[in-house]
Backbone bond lengths (Angstrom), bond angles and torsions (degrees), N, CA, C in turn:
res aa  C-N    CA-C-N  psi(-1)  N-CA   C-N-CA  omega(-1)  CA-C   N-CA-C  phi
1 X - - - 1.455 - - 1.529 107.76 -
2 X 1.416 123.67 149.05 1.349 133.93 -142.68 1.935 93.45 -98.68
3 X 0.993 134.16 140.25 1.671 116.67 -176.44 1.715 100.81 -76.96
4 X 1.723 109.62 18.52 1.926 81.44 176.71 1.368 90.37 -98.79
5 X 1.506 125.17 -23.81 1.353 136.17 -179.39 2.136 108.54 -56.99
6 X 1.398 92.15 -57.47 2.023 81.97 176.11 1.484 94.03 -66.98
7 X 1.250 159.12 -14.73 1.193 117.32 -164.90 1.679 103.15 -119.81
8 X 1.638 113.92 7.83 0.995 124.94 141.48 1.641 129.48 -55.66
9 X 1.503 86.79 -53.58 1.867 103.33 170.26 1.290 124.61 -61.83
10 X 1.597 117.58 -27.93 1.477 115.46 -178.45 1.410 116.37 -104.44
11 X 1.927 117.01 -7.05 1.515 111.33 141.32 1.347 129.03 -49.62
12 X 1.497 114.57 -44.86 1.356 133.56 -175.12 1.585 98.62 -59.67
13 X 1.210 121.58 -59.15 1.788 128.76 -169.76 1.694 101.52 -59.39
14 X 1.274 103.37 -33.77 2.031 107.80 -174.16 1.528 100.26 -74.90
15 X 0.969 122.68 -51.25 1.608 137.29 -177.45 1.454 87.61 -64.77
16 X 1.031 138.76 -24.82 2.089 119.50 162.88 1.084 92.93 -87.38
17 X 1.332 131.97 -66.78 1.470 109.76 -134.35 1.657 129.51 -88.01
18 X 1.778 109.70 -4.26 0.874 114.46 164.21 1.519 142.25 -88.03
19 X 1.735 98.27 -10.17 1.363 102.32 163.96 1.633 105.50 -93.83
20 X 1.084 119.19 -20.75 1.865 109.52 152.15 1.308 121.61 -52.95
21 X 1.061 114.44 -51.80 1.992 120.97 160.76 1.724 87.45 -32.27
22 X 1.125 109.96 -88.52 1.605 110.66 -149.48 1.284 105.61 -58.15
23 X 1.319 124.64 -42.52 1.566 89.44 166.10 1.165 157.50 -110.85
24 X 1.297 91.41 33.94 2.146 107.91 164.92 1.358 84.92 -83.11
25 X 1.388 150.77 -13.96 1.248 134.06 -164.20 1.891 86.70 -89.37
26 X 1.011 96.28 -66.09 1.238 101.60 -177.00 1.645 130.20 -30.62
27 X 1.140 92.10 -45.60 1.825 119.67 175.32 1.790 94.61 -58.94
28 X 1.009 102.09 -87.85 1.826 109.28 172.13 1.132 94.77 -6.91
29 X 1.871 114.30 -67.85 1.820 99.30 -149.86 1.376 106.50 -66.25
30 X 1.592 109.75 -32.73 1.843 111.28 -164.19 1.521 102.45 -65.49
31 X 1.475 116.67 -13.32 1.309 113.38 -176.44 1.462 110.61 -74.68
32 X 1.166 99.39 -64.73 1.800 109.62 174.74 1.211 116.82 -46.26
33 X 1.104 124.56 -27.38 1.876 139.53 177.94 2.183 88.37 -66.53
34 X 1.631 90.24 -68.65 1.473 86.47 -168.34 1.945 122.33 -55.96
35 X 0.816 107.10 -27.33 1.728 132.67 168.80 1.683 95.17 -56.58
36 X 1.207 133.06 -63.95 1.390 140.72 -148.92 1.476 89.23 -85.17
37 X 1.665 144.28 -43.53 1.263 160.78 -134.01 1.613 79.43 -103.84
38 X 1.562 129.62 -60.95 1.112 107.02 -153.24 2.113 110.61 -90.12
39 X 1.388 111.51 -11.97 1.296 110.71 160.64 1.340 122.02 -80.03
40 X 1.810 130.18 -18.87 1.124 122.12 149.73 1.604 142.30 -67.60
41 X 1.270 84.57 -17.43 1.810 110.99 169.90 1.887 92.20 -60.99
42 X 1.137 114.11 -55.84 1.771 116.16 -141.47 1.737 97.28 -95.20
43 X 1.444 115.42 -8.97 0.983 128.80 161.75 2.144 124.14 -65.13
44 X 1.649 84.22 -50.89 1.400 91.86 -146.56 1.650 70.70 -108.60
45 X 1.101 132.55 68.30 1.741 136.60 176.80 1.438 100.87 -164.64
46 X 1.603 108.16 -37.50 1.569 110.52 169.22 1.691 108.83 85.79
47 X 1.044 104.59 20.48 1.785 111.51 -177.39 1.656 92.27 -97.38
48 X 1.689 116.71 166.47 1.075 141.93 -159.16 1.899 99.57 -81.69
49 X 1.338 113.87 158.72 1.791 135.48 -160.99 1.027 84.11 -71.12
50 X 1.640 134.28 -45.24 1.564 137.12 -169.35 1.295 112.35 -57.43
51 X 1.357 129.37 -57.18 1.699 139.43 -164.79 2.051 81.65 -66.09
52 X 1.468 82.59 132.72 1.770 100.02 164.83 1.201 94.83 84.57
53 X 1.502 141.26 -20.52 1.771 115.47 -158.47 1.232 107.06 -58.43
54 X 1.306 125.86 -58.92 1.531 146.60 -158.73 1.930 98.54 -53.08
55 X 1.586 95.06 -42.19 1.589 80.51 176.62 1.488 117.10 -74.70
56 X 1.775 104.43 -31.57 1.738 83.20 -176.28 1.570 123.15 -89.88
57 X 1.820 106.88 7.63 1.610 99.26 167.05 1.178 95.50 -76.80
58 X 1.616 136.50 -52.25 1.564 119.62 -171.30 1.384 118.63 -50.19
59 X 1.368 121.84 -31.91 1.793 124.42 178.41 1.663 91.81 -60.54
60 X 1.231 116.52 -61.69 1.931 119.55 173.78 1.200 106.31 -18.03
61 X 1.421 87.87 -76.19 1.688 97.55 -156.98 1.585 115.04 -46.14
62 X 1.284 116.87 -47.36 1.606 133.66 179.10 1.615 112.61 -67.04
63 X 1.518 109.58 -34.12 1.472 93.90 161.06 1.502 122.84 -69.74
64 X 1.531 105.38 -36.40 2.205 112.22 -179.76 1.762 89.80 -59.48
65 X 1.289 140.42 -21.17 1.402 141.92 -174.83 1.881 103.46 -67.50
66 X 1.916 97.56 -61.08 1.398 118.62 -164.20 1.544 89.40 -58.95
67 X 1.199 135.99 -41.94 1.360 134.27 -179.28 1.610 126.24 -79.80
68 X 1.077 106.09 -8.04 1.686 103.56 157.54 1.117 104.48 -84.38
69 X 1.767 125.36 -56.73 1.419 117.76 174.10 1.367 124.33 -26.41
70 X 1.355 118.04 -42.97 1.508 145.24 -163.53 1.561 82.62 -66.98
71 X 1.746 143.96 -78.94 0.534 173.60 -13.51 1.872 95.99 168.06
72 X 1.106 128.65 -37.84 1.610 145.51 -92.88 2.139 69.38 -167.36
73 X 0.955 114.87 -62.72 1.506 126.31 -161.50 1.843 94.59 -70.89
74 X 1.528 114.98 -57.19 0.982 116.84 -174.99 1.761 126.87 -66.42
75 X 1.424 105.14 -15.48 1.250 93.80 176.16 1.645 108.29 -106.26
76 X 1.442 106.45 6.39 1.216 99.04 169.50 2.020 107.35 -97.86
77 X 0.906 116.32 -2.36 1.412 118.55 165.84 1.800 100.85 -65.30
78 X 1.326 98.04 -56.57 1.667 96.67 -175.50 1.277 118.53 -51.22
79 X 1.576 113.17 -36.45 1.560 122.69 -170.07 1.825 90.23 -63.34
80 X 0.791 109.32 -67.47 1.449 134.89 -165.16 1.889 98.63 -44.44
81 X 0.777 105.14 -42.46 1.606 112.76 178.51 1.624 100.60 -75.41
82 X 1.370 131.87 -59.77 1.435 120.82 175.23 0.962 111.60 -51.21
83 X 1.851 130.27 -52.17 1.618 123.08 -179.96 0.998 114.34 -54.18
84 X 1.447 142.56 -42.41 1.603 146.30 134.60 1.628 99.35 -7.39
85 X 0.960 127.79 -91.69 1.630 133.98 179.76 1.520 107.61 -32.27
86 X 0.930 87.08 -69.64 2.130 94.77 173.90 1.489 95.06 -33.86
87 X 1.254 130.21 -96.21 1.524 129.98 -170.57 1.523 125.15 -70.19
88 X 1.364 119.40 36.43 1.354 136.85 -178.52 1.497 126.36 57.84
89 X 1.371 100.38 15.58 1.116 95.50 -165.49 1.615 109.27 -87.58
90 X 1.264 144.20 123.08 1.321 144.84 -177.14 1.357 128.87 -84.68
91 X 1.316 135.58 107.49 1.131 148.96 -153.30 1.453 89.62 -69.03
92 X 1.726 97.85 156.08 1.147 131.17 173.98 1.683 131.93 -146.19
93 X 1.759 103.32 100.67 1.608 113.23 -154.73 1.638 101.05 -61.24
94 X 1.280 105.04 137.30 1.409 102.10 150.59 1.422 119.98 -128.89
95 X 1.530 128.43 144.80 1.276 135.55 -171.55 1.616 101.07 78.32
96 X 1.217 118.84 -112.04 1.767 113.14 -159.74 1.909 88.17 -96.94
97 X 1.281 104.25 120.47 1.691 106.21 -166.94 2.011 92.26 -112.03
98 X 1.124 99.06 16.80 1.952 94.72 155.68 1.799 129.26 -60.28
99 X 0.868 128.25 170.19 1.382 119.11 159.40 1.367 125.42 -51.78
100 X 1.145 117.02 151.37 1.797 118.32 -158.55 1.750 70.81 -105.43
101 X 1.249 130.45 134.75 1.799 159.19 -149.22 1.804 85.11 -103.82
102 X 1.352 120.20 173.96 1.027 135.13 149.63 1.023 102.94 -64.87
103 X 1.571 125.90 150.43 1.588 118.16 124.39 1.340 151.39 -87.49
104 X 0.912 117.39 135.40 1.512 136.82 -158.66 1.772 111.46 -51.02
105 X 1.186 132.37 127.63 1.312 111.12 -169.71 1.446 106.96 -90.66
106 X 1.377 136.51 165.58 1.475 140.04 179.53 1.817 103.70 -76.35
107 X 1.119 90.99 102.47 1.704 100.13 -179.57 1.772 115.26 -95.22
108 X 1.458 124.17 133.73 1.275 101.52 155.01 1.482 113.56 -94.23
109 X 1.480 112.43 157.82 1.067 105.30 -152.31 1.867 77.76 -132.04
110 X 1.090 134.34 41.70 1.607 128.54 174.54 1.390 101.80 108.10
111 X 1.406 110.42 169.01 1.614 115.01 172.99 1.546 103.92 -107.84
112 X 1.398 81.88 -179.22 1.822 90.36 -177.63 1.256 122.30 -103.74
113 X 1.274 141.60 125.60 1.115 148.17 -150.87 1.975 103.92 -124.35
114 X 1.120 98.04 167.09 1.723 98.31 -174.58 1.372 101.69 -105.65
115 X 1.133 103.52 135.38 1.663 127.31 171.82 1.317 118.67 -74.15
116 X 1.007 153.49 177.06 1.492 153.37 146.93 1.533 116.58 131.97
């Protein structure tokens, strides 16, 4: 393969994967919007903590989902940047052009206990 062809191919892969970046980010926020929308609903309606829970642990649960994806997205940017290296192809930062960090793994760090 010709090197205008890989770096044809890895415009094409950037042009996916960064508007996929933005919107699992995006998704996250509309989630948290919808989470905040549906406890202000049950708030400002004056009905009981019970009515709606079940829906907004499932909105939860699917955002802790949208965020592994998130998670899942980012280390495949990295992969994607070494296979770039593998076939000469040389990356090119856009927006914050620092080193892409490890990521941090989801730790528990203890439970929560009541104060008082």
């Amino acid at each position: 393969m010709m090197m205008h062809q890989k770096i044809a191919a890895a415009e094409e892969i950037r042009a996916q994967l960064l508007p996929t970046e933005d919107k699992i980010d995006e998704a996250i926020a509309c989630s948290a919007q919808l989470i905040a929308a549906m406890i202000k609903a049950r708030a400002d309606t004056g009905v009981g903590a019970a009515i709606g829970h079940t829906a907004i642990a499932q909105v939860s649960a699917a955002q802790t989902q949208m965020v592994e994806a998130r998670r899942a997205l980012i280390r495949a940017h990295k992969a994607l940047i070494e296979a770039g290296g593998d076939v000469g192809v040389l990356t090119t930062g856009y927006g914050d052009t620092s080193e892409c960090p490890e990521i941090e793994e989801t730790r528990t760090k203890g439970r929560l206990r009541a104060v008082g």
